[in-house]
Structures are given as structure tokens and as C-alpha cells.
BAZANU-703597 format. One record per residue (C-alpha): x, y, z. Coordinates in steps of 0.5 Angstrom, whole numbers, plus 500, padded with zeros to 3 digits. Example, Ala and Ser with C-alpha at 12.3 -4.5 7.8 and 13.67 -1.06 7.14 Angstrom:
<rs>
525491516;527498514;
</rs>
This chain:
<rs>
223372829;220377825;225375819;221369820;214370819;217375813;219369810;213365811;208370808;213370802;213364801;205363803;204368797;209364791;205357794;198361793;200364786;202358783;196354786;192360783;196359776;196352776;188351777;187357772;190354768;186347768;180350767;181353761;184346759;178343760;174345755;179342748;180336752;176332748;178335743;186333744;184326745;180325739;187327735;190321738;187316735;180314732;176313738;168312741;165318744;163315750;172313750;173320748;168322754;171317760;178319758;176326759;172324765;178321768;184326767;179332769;177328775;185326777;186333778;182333784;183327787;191329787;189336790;185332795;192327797;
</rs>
């Protein structure tokens, strides 16, 4: 029993990291996001805006599911 409880906190510590990894890595995609959709093609501010919005927003609904 205590092996398994070894291995449950080992893989609560790798599951833990790349969560951290992963939302570390979002929040610092965020600001240039509009910036990349910009270089796409030759778009609106306010498509450029809600396009941002939504693949900002996705990153939480799909934590929530």
C-alpha cells in the first residue's frame, strides 16, 4: 500500500507541473495574440479583438470540461 501512495503523489507532482507549465505558458501567449492574428490576413480591429477573445476564452471553458 505505501508503493501506491508513492506513486500517486509522483504522478500528482508531474500532473501538477505540466498544469503549471501549460497555464504559464498561456498567460504569456496572451499579450502578442493579436498580434499573430493580425499577420494572418488583412483584418478589422474588432475581428482581431473577438478572435482574440474567443481563443483566450476556450482555454478556460476547456479547463472547466
Amino acid at each position: 500500500e505505501g508503493d501506491v501512495i508513492s506513486i500517486r503523489k509522483k504522478n500528482f507532482v508531474i500532473v501538477w507541473l505540466a498544469n503549471f507549465f501549460v497555464s504559464a505558458s498561456t498567460t504569456m501567449i496572451v499579450p502578442f495574440l493579436s498580434l499573430y492574428i493580425e499577420t494572418l490576413s488583412t483584418f478589422s480591429n474588432g475581428f482581431v479583438q473577438r478572435w482574440s477573445g474567443y481563443v483566450f476564452g476556450i482555454t478556460f471553458l476547456m479547463a472547466f470540461l
